[in-house]
C-alpha positions in Angstrom: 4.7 25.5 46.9 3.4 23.5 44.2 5.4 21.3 42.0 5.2 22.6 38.2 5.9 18.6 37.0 4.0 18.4 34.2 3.6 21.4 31.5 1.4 21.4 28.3 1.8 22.7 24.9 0.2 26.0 24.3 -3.2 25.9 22.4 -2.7 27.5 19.0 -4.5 30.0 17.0 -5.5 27.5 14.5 -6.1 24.6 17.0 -9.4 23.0 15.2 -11.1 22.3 18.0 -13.5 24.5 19.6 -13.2 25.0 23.7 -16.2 23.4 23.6 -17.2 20.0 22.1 -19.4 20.9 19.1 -22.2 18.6 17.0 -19.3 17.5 14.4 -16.7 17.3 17.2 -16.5 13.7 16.9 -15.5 13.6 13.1 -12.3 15.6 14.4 -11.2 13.6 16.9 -8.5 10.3 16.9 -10.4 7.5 15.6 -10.7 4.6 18.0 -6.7 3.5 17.6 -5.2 6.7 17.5 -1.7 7.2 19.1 -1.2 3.3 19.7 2.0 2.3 20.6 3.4 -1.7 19.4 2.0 -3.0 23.0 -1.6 -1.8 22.6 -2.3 -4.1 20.0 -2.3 -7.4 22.7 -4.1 -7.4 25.6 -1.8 -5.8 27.4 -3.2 -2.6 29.6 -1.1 0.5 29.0 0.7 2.1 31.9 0.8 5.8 31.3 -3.3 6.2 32.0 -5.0 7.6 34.9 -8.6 5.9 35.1 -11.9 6.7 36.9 -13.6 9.3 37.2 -12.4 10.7 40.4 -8.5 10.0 39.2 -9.0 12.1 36.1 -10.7 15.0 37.5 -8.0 15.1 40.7 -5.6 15.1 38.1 -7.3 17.6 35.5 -7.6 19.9 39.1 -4.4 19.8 39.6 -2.1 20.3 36.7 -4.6 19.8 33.5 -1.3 20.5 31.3 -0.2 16.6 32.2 -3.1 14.7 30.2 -1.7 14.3 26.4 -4.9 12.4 25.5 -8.6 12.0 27.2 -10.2 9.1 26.5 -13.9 9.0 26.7 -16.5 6.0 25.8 -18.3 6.9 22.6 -21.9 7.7 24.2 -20.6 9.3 27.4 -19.5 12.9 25.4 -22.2 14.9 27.4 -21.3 13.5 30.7 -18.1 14.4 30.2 -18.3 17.4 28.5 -16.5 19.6 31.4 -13.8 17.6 31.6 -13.0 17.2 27.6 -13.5 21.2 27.5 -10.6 21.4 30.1 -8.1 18.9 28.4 -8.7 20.9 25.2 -7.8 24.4 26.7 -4.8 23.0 28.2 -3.8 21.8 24.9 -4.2 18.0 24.9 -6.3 15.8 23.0 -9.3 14.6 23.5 -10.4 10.5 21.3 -13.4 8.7 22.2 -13.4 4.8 22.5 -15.9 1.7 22.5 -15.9 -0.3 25.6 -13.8 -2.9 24.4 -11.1 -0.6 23.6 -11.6 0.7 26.9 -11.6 -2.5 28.6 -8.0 -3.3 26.5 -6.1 -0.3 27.0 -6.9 0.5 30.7 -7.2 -3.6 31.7 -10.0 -6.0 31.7 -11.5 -6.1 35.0 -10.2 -1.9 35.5 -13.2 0.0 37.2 -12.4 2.5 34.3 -16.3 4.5 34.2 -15.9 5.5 30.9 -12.7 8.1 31.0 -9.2 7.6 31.4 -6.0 9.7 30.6 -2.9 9.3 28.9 -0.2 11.6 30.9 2.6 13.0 30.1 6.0 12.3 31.3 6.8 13.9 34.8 9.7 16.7 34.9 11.4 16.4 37.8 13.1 19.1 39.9 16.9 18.9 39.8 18.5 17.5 43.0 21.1 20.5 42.9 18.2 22.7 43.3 16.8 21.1 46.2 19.8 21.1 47.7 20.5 24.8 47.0 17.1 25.3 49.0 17.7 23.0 51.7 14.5 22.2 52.8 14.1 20.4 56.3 13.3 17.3 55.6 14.3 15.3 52.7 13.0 12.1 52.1 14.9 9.7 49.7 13.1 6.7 48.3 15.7 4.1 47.7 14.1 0.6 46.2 10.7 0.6 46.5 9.2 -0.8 43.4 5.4 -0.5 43.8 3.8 2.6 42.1 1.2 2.1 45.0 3.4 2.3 47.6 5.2 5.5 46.3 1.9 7.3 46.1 1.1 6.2 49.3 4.5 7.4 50.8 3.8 10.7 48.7 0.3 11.5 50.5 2.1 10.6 53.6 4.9 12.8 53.2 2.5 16.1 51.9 0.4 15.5 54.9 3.5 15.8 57.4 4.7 18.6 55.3 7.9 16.7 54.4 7.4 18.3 50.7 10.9 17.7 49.4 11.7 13.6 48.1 14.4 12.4 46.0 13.7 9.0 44.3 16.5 7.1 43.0 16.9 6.4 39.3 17.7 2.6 39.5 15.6 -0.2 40.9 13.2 2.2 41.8 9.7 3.5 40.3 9.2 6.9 38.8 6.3 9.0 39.0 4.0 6.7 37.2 0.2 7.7 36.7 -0.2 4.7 39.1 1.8 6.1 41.5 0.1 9.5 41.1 -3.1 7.7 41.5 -1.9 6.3 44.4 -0.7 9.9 46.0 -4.5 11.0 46.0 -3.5 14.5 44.7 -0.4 14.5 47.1 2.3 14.8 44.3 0.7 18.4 43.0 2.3 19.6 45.8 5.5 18.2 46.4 8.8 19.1 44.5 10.3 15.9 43.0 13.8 15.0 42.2 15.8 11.9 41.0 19.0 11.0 42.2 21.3 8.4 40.1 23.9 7.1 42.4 22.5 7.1 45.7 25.4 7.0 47.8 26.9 9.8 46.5 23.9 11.7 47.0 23.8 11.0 50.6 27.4 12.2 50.5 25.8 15.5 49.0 23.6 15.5 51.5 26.4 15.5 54.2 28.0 18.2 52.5 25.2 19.8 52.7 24.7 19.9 56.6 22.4 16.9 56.5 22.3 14.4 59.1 21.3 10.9 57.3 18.4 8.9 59.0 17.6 5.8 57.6 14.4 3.8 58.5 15.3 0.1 59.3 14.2 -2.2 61.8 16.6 -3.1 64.3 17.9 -0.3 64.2 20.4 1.6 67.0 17.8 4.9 67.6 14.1 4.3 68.0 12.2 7.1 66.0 11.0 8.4 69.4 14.4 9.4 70.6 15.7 10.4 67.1 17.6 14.2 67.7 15.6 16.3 65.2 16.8 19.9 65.9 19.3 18.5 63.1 18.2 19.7 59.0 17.7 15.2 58.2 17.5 13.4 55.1 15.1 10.2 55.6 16.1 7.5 53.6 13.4 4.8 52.9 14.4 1.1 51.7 12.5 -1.4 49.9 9.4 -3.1 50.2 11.5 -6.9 51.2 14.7 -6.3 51.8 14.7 -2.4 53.4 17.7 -0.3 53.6 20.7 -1.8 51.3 23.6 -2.3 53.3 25.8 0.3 51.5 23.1 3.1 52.4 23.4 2.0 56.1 27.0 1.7 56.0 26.3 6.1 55.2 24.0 7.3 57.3 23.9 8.9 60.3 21.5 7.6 62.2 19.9 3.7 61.7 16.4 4.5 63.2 13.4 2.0 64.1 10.0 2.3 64.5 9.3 0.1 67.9 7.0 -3.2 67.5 5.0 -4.0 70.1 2.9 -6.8 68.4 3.5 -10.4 66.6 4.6 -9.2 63.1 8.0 -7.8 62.6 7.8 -4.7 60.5 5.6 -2.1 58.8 4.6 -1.4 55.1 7.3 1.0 53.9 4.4 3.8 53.4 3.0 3.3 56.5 6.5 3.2 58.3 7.0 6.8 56.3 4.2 8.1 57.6 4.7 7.0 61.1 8.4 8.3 60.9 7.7 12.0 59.6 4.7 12.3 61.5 6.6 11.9 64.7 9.0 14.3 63.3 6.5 16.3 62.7 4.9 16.2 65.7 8.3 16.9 68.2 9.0 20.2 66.4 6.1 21.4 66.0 6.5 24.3 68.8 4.3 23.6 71.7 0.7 25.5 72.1 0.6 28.7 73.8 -0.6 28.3 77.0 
């Protein structure tokens, strides 16, 4: 099932411009600082964009209703004529911009290629609702900060079909266009709540016929011998300091991935992935002889 996060005003009768760009279709656009915000005026990159070209049209494939505003590079209009067509018909804007604004807004040494997006914000699915649905698994992001690693734990997730995540309000990133960057399309297809207080969510959870299984080293089940014919919640800590003591002190099951090298831990994204691919892989029903 595909996540509706992100929706689009509709295109109105009198909308000026034409589905597709025209001669004069410059004149009608933004001029070069339209919709700036106080911070775009320093050097300062903004942090709603998407940039590239393979970013943008992942994320105009996906849900075209989330770009607000397309910018392209004044002299690139025919390249990107598709694309600017697509943003219009999904009702967002489309203002074209010289290199150096280009260079300002999306960062200085950004491999931008002449288009980036401004998103809108994300709408996340209401915990209750997931809950309602129960879904088997859950994963909960508690604490990890990186909009990288988030995407990366979201294409992990999608591709062990773990499509349900709950990522906690405080000290914790949102769905950022880095983090959908980051997810390589993964986050179209995921449904995406927030949680505020994460320990009473866990209690939810619990009421809820979850068993709580939270990924930290050293801990008392190894992720080989973890029982999942239980529905489980996944709860995934921080990038430094893991699982906060108050989450362990609720869960279920303390589970490690086994290290059989020098260095101590994993990456919290790879650790996901190695976690819910495991589960994955022991229910998945064996092949038919």
């Amino acid at each position: 099932m595909k996540n509706r996060g992100y929706r689009g005003r509709a295109r109105s009768r009198n909308d000026r411009r034409a589905p597709h760009p025209q001669h004069g279709d410059r004149a009608i656009h933004p001029p070069r600082h339209h919709e700036r915000h106080g911070a775009e005026h320093n050097d300062a990159p903004r942090t709603d964009l998407v940039f590239g070209i393979e970013p943008v049209r992942e994320l105009l494939g996906a849900a075209p209703g989330a770009i607000r505003t397309l910018y392209v590079r004044t002299g690139d209009e025919h390249r990107f004529e598709e694309e600017m067509d697509r943003v219009r018909i999904a009702g967002g804007e489309v203002a074209f911009a010289d290199e150096s604004e280009m260079a300002r807004n999306c960062g200085r040494d950004a491999r931008h290629q002449g288009i980036a997006a401004i998103v809108r914000e994300y709408q996340y699915t209401e915990f209750e609702d997931m809950l309602e649905a129960k879904p088997d698994p859950i994963v909960l992001v508690d604490g990890v900060t990186d909009p990288r690693n988030l995407g990366a734990i979201l294409r992990s997730a999608e591709g062990a079909g773990a499509i349900n995540i709950v990522v906690a309000k405080d000290h914790t990133v949102g769905m950022t266009p880095a983090a959908i960057k980051s997810s390589a399309g993964a986050w179209i297809h995921l449904k995406i709540a927030r949680c505020g207080n994460v320990a009473h969510a866990l209690e939810e959870l619990k009421a809820a016929g979850y068993w709580i299984a939270a990924l930290t080293p050293h801990g008392n089940v190894s992720i080989y011998d973890l029982d999942v014919t239980s529905r489980l919640a996944i709860v995934i800590g921080s990038e430094g300091k893991g699982v906060r003591e108050i989450v362990k002190s609720n869960s279920d099951y303390l589970v490690d991935i086994p290290m059989h090298g020098k260095v101590a831990s994993l990456n919290v994204s790879v650790a996901t992935a190695v976690a819910l691919y495991e589960i994955a892989r022991r229910r998945a029903k064996p092949a038919a002889s």
